[in-house]
Phi, psi and omega in degrees: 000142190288139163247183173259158187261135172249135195236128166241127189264012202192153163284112162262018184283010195073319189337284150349262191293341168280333190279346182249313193278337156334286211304330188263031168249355169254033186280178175261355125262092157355125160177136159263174186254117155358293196322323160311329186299337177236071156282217211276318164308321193294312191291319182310297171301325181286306192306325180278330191303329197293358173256359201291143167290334153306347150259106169318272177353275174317286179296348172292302133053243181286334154327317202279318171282346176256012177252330186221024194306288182295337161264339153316298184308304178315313187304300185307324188273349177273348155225007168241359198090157198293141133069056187271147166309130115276127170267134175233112176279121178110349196356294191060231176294001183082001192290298196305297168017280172291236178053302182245027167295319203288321189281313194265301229034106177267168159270303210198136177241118175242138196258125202222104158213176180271306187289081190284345195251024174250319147335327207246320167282336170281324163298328179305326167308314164322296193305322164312304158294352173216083196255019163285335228258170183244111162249125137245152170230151190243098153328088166215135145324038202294004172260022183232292187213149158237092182202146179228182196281113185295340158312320188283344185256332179085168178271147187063002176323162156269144134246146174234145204155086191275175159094001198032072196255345180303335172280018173289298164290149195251169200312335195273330195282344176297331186295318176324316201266323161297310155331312231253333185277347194305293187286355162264002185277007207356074170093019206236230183197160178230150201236103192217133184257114161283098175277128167300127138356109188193135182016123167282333165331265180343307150328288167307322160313313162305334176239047178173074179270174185297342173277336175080029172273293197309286176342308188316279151002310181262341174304342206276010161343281176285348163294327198280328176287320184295342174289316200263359169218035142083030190259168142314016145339098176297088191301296185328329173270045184176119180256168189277122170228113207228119136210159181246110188326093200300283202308328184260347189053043162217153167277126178253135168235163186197152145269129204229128177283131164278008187183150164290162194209170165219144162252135195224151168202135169338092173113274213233199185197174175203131181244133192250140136289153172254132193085016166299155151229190164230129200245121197269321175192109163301117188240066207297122146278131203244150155229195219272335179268305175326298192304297170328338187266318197280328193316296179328318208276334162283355176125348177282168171254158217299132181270180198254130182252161162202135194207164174282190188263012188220359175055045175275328214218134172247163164244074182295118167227110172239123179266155193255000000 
């Protein structure tokens, strides 16, 4: 049996990312990039946030592909051809993924996260169950640069980027990055999940549930900065702050000191006030002509919609 292959793309010594998250804890508003939230605890805690009843997105989702799976495949095979490279950006445990073998049979999965070895464990798992299949998994920052060995992805891929994680950017950056997948599908198509415009209760609920895993999830942030810039942070001294920006159309998450403090890490310090926060991650809502309006505005051709029956979640398939 074949094992899968890992490619790491990116520096993994910490240097890099302890020199971005310092700086942006030393901006006159605090804030790290969402990206932080996942060393090995973080993913492990986000994969449980994805059962919570109060989180939509994942099972709306996944609704949307066991209700429209086979004209979604159709659609897809109509710009990639039989048996396409999947790229799944974001991987995590690989389950969505896994997912569109039975609707595509790809040739080769390619597994794409900042966590390769939480990825590598999941693909080995894969590999059992699919031991025909070309497995790779790719170590990458794809919120910085996205670009892989055009040997390994090929001409017509699907990217896939489920999860609606395209809200993490804010518009220039969505565009960025979409441009950037335009050119690795090559002429091929991207397969993308979106959250919709909706109650702020409903909104809100999603990222501040009653068990306290998103809280958990964003506390645990600051354990992963203290391993990675040596600092001290007193995780106790600091709570889960979830709301939605109306005017920006985004859910803002942040951590807010419960007392003043000082934070120290080898080379700097920072001093909070109580009731400072750090703004941990935005999470931009779209509706439907708008997101269609950007797909375009990269370079894509008009896309293909698919949605649930309450207009939560869209399934954007647009070729490039």
């Amino acid at each position: 049996m074949p094992t899968p292959r890992l490619l790491q793309l990116h520096d993994t010594s910490g240097t890099d990312l302890a020199a971005e998250a310092a700086s942006g804890l030393l901006r006159p508003q605090a804030a790290v990039s969402p990206k932080f939230f996942y060393d090995a605890q973080g993913s492990r805690l986000f994969d449980a946030i994805t059962e919570l009843t109060e989180y939509y997105p994942t099972r709306t989702e996944a609704a949307i592909l066991a209700a429209s799976g086979p004209a979604i495949a159709q659609a897809v095979r109509r710009c990639t051809g039989d048996h396409p490279v999947i790229v799944d950006l974001g991987a995590g445990n690989c389950a969505k993924g896994v997912g569109l073998f039975p609707l595509l049979a790809p040739r080769r999965y390619i597994a794409v996260d900042i966590s390769a070895n939480y990825v590598a464990a999941a693909l080995a798992h894969l590999q059992r169950e699919h031991p025909a299949l070309d497995l790779v998994g790719v170590g990458l920052d794809f919120s910085s640069r996205l670009a892989m060995p055009p040997d390994l992805v090929g001409p017509q891929a699907l990217v896939f980027y489920p999860g609606s994680s395209i809200g993490n950017f804010d518009r220039s950056g969505a565009l960025a990055l979409l441009r950037q997948v335009r050119d690795l599908s090559a002429g091929g198509a991207l397969l993308i999940g979106v959250d919709l415009v909706k109650a702020t209760a409903v909104l809100e609920a999603a990222y501040d549930d009653a068990l306290g895993v998103t809280a958990a999830f964003n506390l645990n942030l600051l354990r992963h900065l203290n391993t990675l810039l040596g600092a001290n942070f007193d995780v106790r001294q600091w709570r889960h702050v979830a709301l939605f920006n109306r005017v920006e159309s985004r859910i803002e998450m942040h951590l807010e000191a419960r007392k003043a403090q000082v934070v120290e890490w080898p080379g700097g310090e920072r001093r909070f006030a109580a009731g400072e926060r750090i703004h941990t991650e935005n999470s931009y809502k779209w509706t439907k002509d708008g997101f269609g309006d950007l797909l375009r505005e990269a370079g894509f051709g008009a896309p293909q919609l698919w949605t649930d029956a309450r207009d939560w979640f869209g399934l954007f398939l647009a070729s490039g």
